[in-house]
C-alpha positions as CSV (number, residue, x, y, z in Angstrom):
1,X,0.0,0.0,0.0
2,X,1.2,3.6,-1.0
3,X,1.7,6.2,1.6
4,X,-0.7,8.8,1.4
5,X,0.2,11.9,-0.6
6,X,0.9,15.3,0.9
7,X,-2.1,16.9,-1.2
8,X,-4.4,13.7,0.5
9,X,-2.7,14.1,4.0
10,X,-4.1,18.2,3.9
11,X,-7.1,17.1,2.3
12,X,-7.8,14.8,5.1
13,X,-6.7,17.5,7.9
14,X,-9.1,20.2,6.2
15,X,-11.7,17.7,6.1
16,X,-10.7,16.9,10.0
17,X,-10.6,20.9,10.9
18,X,-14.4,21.1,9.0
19,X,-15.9,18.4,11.5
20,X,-15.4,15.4,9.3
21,X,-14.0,12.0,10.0
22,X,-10.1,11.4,8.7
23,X,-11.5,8.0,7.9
24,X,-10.1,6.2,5.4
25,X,-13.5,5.7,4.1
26,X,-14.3,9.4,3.2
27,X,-14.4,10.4,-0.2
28,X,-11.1,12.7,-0.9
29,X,-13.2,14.6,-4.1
30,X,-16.0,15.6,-1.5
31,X,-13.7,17.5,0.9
32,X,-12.1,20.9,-0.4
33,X,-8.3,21.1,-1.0
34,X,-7.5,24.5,0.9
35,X,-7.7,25.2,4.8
36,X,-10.3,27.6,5.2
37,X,-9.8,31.5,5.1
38,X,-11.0,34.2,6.8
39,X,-13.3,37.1,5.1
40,X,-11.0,39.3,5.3
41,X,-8.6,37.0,3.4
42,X,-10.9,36.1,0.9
43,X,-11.7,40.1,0.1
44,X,-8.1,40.8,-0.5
45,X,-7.9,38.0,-2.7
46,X,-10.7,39.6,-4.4
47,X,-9.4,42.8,-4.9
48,X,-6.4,41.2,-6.2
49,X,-8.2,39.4,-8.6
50,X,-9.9,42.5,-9.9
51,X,-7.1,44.7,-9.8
52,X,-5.3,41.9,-12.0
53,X,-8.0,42.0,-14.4
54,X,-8.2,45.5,-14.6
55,X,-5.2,45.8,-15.5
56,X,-5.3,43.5,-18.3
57,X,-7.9,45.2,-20.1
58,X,-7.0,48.4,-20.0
59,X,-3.5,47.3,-21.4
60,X,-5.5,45.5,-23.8
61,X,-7.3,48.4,-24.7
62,X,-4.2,50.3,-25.1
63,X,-2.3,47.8,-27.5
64,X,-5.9,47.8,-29.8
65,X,-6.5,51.8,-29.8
66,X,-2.7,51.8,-30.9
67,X,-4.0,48.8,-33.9
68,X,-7.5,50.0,-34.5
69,X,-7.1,51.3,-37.9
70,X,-6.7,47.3,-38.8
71,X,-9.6,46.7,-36.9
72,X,-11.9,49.2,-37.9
73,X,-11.0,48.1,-41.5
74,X,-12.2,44.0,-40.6
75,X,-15.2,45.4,-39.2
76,X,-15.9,47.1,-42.2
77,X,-15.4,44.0,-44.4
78,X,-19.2,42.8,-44.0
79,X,-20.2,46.4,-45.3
80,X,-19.1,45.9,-48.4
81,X,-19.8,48.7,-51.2
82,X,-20.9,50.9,-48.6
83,X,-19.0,54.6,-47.6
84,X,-19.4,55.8,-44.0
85,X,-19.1,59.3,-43.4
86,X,-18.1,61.2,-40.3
87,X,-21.0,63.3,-39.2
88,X,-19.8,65.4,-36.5
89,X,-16.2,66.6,-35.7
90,X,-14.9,63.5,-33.4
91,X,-16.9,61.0,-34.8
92,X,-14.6,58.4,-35.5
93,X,-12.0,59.4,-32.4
94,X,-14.8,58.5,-30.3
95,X,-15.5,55.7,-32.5
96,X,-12.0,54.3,-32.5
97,X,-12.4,54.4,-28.3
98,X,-15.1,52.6,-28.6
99,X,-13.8,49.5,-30.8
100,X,-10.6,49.6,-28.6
101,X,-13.1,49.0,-25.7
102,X,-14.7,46.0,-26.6
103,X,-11.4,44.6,-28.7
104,X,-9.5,45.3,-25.3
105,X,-11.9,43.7,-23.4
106,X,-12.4,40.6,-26.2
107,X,-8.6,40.2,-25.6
108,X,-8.0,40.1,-22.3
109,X,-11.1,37.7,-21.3
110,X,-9.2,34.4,-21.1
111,X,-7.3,36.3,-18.2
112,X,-10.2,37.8,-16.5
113,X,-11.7,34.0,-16.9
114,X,-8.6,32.6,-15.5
115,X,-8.7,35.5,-12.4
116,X,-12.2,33.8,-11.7
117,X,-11.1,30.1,-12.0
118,X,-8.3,30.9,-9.3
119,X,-10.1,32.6,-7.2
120,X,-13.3,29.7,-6.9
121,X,-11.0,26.9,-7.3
122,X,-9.5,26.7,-3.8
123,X,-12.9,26.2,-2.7
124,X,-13.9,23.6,-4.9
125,X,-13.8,19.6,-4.3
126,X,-11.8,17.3,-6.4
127,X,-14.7,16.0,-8.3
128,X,-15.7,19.9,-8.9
129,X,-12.7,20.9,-9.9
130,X,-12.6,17.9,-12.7
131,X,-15.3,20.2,-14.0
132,X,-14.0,23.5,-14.2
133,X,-12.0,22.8,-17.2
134,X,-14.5,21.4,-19.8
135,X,-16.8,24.2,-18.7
136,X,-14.3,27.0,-19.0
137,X,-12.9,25.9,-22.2
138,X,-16.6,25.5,-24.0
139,X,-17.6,28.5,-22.4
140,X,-14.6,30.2,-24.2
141,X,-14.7,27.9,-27.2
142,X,-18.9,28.8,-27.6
143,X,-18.3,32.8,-26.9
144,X,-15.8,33.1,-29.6
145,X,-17.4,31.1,-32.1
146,X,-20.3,33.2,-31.4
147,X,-18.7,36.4,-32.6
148,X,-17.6,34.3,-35.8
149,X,-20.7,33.1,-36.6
150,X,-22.1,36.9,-36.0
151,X,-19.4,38.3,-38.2
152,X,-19.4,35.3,-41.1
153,X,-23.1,34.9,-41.1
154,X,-25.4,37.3,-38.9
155,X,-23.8,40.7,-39.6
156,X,-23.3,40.0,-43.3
157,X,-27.2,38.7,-43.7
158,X,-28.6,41.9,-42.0
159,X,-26.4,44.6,-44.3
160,X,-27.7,43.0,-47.6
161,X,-30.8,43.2,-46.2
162,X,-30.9,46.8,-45.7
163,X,-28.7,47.5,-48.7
164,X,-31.2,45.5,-51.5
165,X,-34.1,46.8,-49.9
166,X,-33.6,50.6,-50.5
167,X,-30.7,49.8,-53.5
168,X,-32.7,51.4,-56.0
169,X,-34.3,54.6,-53.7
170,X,-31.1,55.7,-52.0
171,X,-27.8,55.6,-52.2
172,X,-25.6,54.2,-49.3
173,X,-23.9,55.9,-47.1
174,X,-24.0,55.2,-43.5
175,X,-22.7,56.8,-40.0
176,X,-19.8,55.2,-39.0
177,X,-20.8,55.5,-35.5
178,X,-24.2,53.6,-36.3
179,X,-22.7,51.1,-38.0
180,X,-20.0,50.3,-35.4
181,X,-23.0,50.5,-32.6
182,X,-24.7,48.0,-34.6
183,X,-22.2,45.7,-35.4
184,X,-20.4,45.4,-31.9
185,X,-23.9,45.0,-30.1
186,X,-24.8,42.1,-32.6
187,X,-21.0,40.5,-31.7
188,X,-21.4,40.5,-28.3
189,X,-25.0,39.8,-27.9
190,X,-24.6,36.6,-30.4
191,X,-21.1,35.6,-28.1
192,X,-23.7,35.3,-25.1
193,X,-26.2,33.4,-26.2
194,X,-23.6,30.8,-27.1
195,X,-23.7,30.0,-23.7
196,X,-26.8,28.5,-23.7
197,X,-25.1,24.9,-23.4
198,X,-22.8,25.7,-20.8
199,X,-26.4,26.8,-18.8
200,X,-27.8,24.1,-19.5
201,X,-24.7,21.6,-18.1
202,X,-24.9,23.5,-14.9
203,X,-28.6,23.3,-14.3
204,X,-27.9,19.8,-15.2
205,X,-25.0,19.1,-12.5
206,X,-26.5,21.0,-10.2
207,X,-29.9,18.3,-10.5
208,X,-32.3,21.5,-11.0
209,X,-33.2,20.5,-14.5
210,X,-32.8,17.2,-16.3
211,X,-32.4,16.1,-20.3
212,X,-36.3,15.2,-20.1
213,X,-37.7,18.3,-18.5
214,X,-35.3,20.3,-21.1
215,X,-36.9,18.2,-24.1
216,X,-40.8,18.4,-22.5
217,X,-40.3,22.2,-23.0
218,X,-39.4,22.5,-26.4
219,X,-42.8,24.9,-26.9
220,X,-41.5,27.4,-24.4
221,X,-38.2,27.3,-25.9
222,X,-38.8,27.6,-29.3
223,X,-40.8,30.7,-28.2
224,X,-37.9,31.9,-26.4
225,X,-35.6,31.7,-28.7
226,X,-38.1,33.9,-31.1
227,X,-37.8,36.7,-28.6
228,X,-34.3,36.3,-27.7
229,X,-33.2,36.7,-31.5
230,X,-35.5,39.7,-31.2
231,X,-34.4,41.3,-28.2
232,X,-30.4,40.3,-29.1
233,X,-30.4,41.5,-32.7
234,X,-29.8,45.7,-33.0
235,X,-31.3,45.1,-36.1
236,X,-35.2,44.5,-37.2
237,X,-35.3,42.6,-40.3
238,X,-36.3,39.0,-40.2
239,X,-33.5,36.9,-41.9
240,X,-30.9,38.4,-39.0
241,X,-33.6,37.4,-36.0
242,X,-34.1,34.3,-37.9
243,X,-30.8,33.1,-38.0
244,X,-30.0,34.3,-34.8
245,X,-32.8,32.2,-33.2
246,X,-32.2,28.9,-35.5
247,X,-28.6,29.0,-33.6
248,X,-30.1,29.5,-30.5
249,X,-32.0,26.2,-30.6
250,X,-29.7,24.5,-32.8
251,X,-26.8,25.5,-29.3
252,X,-30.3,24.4,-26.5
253,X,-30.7,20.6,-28.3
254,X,-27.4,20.5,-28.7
255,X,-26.9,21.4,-24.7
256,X,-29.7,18.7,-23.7
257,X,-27.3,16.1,-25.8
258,X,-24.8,17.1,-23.3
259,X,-26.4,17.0,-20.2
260,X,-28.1,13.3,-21.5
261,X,-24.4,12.6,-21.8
262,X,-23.2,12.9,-18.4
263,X,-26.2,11.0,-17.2
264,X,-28.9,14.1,-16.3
């Protein structure tokens, strides 16, 4: 018989110091890792944490208002044939802030998501913490691929829209500050409703909702998923909400697969 590890000795001394037997018998990935810490230990971790992440974006933000130029000019690709015009003195400093935001804050979100992971983990079991990865790395995977399926499909759907409806009545040329505000809001909105499956596999773990319940209320959903692309879309024409809610419950089936999967 192996001698017990250092990480199992702890483990069994936290578990000891929370009121629990160091039986041989207890389950190691139903105790916590770490001793436990005092509140005002945990808040100055926090504000670590924060302070970290902070940091990150705004450096972020810094190194993309430097490179904006090459991003303003990607975010124009969708808009093909159409000039933008700068309607007020400003327009497009203000603009170029405002790309640089939500680029900055684009790029630095797999450090803000590790900040979180370190600061939950220590409190977290083994068999919790064999969780955190898969769910981090869809949620990541799912947000990112929901800003290329905005910029490949949804952004590029809604601009023909509007440009063959009123091709032959007037001519475009569009606000560069509208257009930006339209096409970050439809980025970001379409990167958060990719999460629906990572939703779903918490409900799921957590034994709130099962794979059944999630298929008996296809209605409700399908209705959801109607108003979310209408809510989520800037936009108002029906081919951009369409496709916008087909993805929605193309990602919800595809998250009750998953949760079927782990046996929920």
């Amino acid at each position: 018989m192996t001698p017990p590890t250092e990480l199992e000795t702890a483990t069994a001394e936290t578990a000891s110091a929370n009121g629990a037997t160091a039986d041989p018998a207890v389950d190691l990935d139903d105790v916590p890792y770490d001793v436990e810490m005092s509140l005002f230990d945990h808040l100055e971790e926090l504000r670590q944490r924060i302070f970290y992440s902070l940091i990150a974006v705004i450096l972020a933000i810094v190194v993309c208002f430097w490179q904006v130029n090459p991003i303003v000019s990607l975010l124009e690709v969708p808009a093909q044939g159409v000039k933008f015009l700068q309607l007020s003195p400003g327009e497009y400093f203000f603009v170029s802030f405002k790309v640089a935001g939500y680029s900055g804050l684009v790029a630095a979100s797999p450090f803000i998501l590790y900040q979180i992971v370190m600061f939950v983990l220590p409190g977290l079991t083994r068999r919790e913490r064999r969780l955190v990865g898969p769910l981090v790395l869809g949620s990541s995977v799912l947000f990112f691929a929901g800003l290329l399926f905005a910029y490949v499909a949804l952004i590029p759907a809604a601009l023909n829209f509007f440009i063959s409806y009123g091709a032959d009545v007037v001519e475009q040329l569009w606000s560069i500050d509208r257009y930006f505000e339209f096409v970050l809001l439809l980025l970001f909105s379409t990167g958060l409703a990719f999460q629906i499956p990572i939703l779903q596999m918490l409900l799921g773990l957590l034994g709130i909702v099962n794979s059944g319940q999630m298929v008996k209320s296809w209605r409700i959903v399908l209705l959801g998923a109607a108003v979310l692309g209408a809510v989520l879309t800037p936009s108002t024409d029906p081919v951009t909400q369409s496709l916008l809610a087909g993805a929605v419950l193309f990602l919800y089936f595809g998250g009750i697969g998953l949760v079927k999967a782990i046996g929920r």
